[in-house]
N, C-alpha and C positions, 0 to 999 in steps of 0.2 A: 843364777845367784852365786855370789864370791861371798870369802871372807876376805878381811883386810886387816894384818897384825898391824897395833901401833904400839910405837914406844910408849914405854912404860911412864916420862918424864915429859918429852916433848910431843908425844901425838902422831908423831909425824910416820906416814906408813914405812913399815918394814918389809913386807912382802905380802902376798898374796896367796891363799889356801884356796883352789878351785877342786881339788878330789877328795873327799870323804870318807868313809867308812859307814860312819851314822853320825846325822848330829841332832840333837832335842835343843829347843829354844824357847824361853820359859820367857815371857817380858808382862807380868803381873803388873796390876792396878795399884795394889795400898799395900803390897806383904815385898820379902826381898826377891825372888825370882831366881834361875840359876840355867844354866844351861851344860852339855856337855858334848865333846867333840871327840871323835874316834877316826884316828889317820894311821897311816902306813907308818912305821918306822924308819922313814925316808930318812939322810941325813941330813937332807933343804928341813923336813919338817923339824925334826930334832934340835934342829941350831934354832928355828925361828919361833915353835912357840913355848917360849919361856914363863915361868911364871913372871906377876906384875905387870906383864904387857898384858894388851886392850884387843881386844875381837870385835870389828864390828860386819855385819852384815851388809852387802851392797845394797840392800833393799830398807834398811832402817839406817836411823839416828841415835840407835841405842848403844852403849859402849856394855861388854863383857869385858872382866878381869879375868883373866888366867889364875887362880887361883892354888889349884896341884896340880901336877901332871903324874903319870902314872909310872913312868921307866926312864931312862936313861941312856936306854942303847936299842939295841934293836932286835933283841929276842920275840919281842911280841908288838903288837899293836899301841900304836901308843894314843893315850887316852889324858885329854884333860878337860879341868872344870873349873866353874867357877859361876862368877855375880854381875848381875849388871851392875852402871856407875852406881846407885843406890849404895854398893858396897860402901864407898866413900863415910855414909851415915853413922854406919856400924864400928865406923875410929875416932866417933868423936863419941864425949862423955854430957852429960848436962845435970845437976840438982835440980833447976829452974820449976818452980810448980805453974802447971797452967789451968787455969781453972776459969768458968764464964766469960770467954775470951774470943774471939771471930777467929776463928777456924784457921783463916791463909793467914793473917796477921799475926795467930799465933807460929804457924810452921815457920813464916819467914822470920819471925822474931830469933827462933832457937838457930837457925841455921846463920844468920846475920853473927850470932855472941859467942857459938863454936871456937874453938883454936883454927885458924885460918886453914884451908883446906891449897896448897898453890894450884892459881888460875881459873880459881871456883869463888865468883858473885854472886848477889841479890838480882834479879831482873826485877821489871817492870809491877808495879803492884797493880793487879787486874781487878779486884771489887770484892771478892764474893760477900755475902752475907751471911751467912751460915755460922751462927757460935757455938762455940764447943763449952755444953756445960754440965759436963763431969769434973774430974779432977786428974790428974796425972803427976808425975814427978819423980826423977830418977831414975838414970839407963842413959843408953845410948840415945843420938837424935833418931836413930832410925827406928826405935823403942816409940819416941815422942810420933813421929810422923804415922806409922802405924797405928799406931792409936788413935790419934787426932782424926786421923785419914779412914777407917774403921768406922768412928761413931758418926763422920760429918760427912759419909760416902763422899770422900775426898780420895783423888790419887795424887803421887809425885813420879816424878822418874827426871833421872840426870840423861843428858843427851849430848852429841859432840857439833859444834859448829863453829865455821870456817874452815879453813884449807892451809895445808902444807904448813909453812911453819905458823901461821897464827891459827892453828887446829885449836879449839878452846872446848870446856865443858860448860855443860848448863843442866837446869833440874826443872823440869815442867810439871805440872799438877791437873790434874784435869777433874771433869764432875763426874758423868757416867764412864762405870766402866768399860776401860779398854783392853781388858785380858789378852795377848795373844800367846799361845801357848802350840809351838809347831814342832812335829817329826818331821823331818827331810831323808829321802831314801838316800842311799848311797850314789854321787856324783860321778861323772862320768868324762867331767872334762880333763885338761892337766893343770899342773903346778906352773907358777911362773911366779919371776919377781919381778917388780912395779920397773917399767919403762914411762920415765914423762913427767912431767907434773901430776901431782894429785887430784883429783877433779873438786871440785866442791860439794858439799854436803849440802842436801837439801831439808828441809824441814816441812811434814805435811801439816795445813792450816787447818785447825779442829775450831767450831763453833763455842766449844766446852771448855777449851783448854789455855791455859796461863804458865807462864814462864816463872816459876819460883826464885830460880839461882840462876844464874848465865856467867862463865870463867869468863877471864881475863886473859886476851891474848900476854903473850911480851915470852921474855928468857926463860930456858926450861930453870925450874925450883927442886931441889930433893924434896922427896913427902914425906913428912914425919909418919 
């Protein structure tokens, strides 16, 4: 297993993390998740994992934001953290009240009327039946989804797909939960940066699971 830095704007790989220190990897059902990374103070690592840029795992489709990093030079180990795509949630705002309302049509309703997220869509609407009938109102969408996703044992997760330059994001929801939550020992291979084309990202097919949001390839966007 590799990691893979992406640009912060366009996705598109930056280099490649194959030696460790430690890393934990947190990819939660319906709550935010977080993960964290401990590497040598190399100056390949130092230059490449910056915060805003995206970590994704060879073995998944889930994107990590870099969130802090720990140093700046190279006294000690350097250490950083942060969120999967999900993070995205937690920058957007809503009043909207949701109250006796089907559950996925409510999530997609709030993430549809958001401040536009760039390269981040509505996918395909899957069915469920499931109505959410509490009340809710106020906070972030990731506040809404959580909660929705809590009472209607509902998950979501943003995920990355396509290659090189039309790398895009998307947001899946699925029924039963999918917790995966991993320590990985310290890595043994080396550092390299990407020679080639990017391969393509694959997506594994779940019985359970529904595409909420799916990005929009096209030109990199600043994020607000």
């Amino acid at each position: 297993m590799t990691l893979d830095v992406l640009d912060e704007l366009t996705l598109a790989r930056l280099g490649r993390v194959e030696v460790w220190v430690s890393l934990y990897w947190d990819e939660p059902y319906n709550t935010e998740g977080e993960f964290t990374l401990e590497v040598r103070p190399t100056e390949e690592n130092l230059s490449l994992l910056r915060e805003g840029r995206w970590l994704r795992r060879s073995d998944s489709d889930i994107p990590m934001r870099i969130c802090h990093r720990s140093n700046e030079n190279q006294d000690s180990n350097l250490v950083v953290t942060g969120f999967p795509g999900t993070w995205i949630f937690t920058k957007r705002a809503c009043t909207s009240i949701v109250k006796n309302e089907n559950a996925e049509q409510a999530m997609r309703r709030l993430v549809s009327a958001m401040q536009p997220w760039p390269k981040l869509e509505l996918g395909t609407l899957v069915g469920f039946d499931t109505t959410y009938t509490a009340q809710t109102s106020g906070g972030s969408i990731m506040d809404y989804l959580m909660t929705i996703g809590a009472a209607c044992d509902l998950g979501f997760r943003v995920r990355l797909s396509g290659k090189t330059s039309r790398k895009n994001y998307g947001s899946r929801s699925t029924g039963p939960p999918l917790t995966q939550t991993t320590v990985f020992p310290p890595s043994g291979a080396t550092f390299s940066r990407p020679r080639g084309p990017l391969a393509t990202a694959t997506t594994p097919t779940l019985p359970s699971s529904r595409v909420l949001a799916r990005a929009m390839p096209g030109p990199p966007s600043p994020w607000a």
